[in-house]
C-alpha positions in Angstrom: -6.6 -13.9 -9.2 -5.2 -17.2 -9.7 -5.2 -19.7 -13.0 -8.0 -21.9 -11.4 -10.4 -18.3 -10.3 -9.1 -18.6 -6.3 -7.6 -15.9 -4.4 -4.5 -16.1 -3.0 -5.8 -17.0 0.3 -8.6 -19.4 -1.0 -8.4 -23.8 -0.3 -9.0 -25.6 -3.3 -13.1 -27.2 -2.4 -11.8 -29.8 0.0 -14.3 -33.2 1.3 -13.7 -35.7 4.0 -15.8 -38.6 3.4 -15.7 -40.7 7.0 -16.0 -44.5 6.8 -14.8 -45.1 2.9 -14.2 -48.5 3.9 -16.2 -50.9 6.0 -13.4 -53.4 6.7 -11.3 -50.6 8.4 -11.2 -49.8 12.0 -11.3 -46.0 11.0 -11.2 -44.7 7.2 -11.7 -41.4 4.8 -11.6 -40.3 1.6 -10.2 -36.8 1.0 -10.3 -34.8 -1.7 -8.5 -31.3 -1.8 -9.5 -30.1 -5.8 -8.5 -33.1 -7.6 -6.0 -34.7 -5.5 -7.8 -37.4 -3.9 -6.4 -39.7 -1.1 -7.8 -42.7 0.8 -6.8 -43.2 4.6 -7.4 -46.0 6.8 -6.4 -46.7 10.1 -6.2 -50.1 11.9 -5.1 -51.1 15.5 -3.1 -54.4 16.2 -2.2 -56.2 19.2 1.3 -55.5 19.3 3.9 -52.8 19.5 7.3 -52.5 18.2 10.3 -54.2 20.2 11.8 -51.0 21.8 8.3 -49.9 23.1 7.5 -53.6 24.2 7.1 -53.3 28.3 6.7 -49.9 28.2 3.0 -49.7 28.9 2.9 -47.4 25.7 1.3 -48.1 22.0 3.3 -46.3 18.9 1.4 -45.2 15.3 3.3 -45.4 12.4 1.9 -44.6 8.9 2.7 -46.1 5.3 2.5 -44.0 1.8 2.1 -44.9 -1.6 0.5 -43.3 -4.8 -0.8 -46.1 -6.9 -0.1 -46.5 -10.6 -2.7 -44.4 -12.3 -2.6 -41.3 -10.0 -0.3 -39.3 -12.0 -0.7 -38.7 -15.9 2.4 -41.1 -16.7 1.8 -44.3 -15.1 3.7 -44.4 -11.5 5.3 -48.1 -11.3 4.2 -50.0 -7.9 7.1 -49.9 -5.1 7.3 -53.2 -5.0 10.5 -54.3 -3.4 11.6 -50.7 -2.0 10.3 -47.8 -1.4 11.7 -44.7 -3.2 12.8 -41.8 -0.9 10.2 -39.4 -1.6 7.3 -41.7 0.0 9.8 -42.8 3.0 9.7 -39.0 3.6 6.3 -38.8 3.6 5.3 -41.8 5.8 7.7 -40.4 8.3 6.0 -37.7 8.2 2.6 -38.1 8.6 3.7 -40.7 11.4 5.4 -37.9 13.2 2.5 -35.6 12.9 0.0 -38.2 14.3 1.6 -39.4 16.9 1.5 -35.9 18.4 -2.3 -36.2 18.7 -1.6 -39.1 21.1 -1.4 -40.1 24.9 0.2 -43.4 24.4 -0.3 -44.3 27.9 -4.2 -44.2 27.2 -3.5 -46.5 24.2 -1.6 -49.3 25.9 0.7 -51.4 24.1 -1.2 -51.5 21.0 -0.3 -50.0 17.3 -2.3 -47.9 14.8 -0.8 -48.1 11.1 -2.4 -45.3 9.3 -1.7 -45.9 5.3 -2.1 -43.3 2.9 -3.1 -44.5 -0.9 -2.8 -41.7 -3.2 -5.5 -42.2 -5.6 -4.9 -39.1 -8.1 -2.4 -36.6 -7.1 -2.2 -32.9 -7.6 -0.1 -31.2 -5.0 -0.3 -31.1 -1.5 -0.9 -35.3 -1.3 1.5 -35.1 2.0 -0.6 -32.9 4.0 -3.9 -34.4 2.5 -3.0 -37.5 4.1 -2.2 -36.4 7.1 -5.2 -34.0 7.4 -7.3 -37.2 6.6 -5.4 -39.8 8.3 -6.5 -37.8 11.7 -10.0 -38.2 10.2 -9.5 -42.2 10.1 -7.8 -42.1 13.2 -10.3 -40.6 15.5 -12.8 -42.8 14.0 -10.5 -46.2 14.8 -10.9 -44.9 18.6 -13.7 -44.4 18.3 -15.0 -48.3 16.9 -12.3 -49.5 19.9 -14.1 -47.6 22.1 -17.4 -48.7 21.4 -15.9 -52.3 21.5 -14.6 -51.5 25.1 -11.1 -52.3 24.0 -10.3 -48.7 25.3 -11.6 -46.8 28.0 -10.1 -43.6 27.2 -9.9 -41.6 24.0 -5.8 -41.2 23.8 -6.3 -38.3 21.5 -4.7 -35.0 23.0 -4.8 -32.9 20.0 -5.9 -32.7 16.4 -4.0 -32.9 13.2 -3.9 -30.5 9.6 -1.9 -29.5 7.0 -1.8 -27.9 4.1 0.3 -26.3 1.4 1.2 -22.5 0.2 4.0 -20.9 -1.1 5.1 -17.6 -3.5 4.4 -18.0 -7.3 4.7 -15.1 -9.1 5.8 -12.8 -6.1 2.2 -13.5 -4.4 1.9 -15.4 -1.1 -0.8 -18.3 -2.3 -2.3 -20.8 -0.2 -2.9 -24.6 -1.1 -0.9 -25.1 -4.2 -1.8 -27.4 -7.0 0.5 -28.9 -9.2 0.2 -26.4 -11.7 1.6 -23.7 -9.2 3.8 -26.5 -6.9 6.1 -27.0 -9.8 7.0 -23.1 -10.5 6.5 -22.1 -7.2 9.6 -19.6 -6.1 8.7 -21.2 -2.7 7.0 -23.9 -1.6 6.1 -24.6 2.3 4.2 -27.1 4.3 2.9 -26.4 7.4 1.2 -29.4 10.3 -0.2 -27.5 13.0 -2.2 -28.8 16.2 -5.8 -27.6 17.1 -3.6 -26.0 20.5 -1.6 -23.9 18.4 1.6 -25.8 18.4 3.5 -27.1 15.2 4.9 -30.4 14.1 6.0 -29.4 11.2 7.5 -26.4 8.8 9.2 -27.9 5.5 9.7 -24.6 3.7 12.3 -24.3 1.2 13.4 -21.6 -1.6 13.2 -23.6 -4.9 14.2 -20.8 -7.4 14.4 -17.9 -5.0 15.0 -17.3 -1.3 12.8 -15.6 0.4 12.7 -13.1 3.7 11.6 -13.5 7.4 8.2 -11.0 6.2 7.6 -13.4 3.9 7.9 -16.3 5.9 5.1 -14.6 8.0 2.8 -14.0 5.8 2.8 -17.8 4.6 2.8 -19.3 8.1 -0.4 -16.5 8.4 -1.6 -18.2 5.5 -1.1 -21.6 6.3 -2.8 -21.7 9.7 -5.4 -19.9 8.7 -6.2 -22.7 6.1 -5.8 -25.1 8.9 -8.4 -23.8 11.2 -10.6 -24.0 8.6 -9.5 -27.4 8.0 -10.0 -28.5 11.7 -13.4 -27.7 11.4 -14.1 -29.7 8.6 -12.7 -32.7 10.0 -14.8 -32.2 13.1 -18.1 -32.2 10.9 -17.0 -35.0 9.3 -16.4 -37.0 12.3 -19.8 -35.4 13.4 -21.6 -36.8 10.2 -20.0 -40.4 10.8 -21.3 -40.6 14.5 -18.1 -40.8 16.0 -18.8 -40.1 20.0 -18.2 -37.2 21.7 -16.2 -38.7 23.9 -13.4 -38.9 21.2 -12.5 -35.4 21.3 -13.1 -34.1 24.7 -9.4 -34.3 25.1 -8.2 -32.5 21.7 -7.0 -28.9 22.8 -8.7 -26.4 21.0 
């Protein structure tokens, strides 16, 4: 039994909330215990130079945790960005645009941003669990508008945290357990099966191949249970059928 009453295979109580914001294209507020993230998602018009032509849109994704979301107040990135949230960005950005036909999209651009609101552990793969949230819901509202046809979602998106504190194999980690953690290791994973993503490093101890198992046994788990969440979510917000029919499963 863990510090917080969960088993070692348990998810902190996560909620999507669909629609957060009414000014966005496609938004959600996640909550995984008490980290709390807000994601929105809006299209433009336009496309990066090297994919200008091309018949293809891109999505790229922006990161920041705002001042009060940690105990000691977190100064705002003003003029640059420190490493830790260029890391981040990239990744969420890599991890939704494998959810994507960008032939379907046409040369258009979906910025997802990613405002940490309070953060304890696992705010990376919170944002990207609920940036897929905001994003099916932008194609959805660009649907409805007739701007697109075609949903150009493919797959859907999770992640989540786990990693060995205290010799035991734990799922979603909170910050209590993140920062003593012998291991630490996120996983992104596609409703088909495939991954984007495995960031798993030995912080105070290596660890073996069995181990390694069990985690990634762990951490998909945890996502599938994820995945359906998301899809009651979008379910709850109205978000047409037609969204998803495409998302392998």
């Amino acid at each position: 039994m863990r510090k917080d009453g969960r088993a070692f295979d348990d998810m902190r109580p996560v909620t999507l909330l669909p629609g957060f914001l009414a000014s966005a294209h496609g938004s959600a507020l996640i909550t995984c215990g008490n980290t709390r993230v807000l994601c929105t998602a809006m299209l433009e018009e336009k496309v990066p130079p090297f994919k200008a032509g091309s018949g293809q849109g891109w999505l790229t994704a922006e990161y920041a945790m705002l001042p009060a979301s940690t105990p000691q107040r977190k100064p705002r990135e003003r003029s640059h960005q420190d490493g830790r949230s260029v890391e981040i960005q990239r990744l969420i950005g890599r991890s939704l645009r494998a959810c994507l036909d960008f032939t379907l999209l046409g040369e258009r651009t979906i910025t997802i941003d990613c405002d940490v609101l309070q953060a304890d552990g696992g705010t990376r793969t919170a944002s990207i669990t609920g940036g897929f949230v905001a994003l099916a819901q932008c194609i959805h509202h660009h649907m409805q508008t007739g701007l697109l046809e075609r949903s150009p979602l493919i797959e859907q998106a999770g992640a989540i945290s786990c990693g060995v504190v205290d010799g035991q194999c734990c799922l979603d980690l909170p910050y209590e357990e993140d920062s003593r953690a012998d291991v630490d290791l996120n996983l992104v994973m596609l409703s088909g099966g495939g991954y984007v993503e495995v960031q798993g490093t030995g912080e105070h101890a290596s660890y073996s191949r069995a181990q390694l198992g069990n985690l990634l046994d762990l951490a998909e788990g945890g996502i599938r249970r994820l995945f359906a969440l998301q899809r009651a979510a979008l379910e709850e917000a109205g978000v047409d059928a037609r969204v998803l029919e495409g998302v392998g499963r």
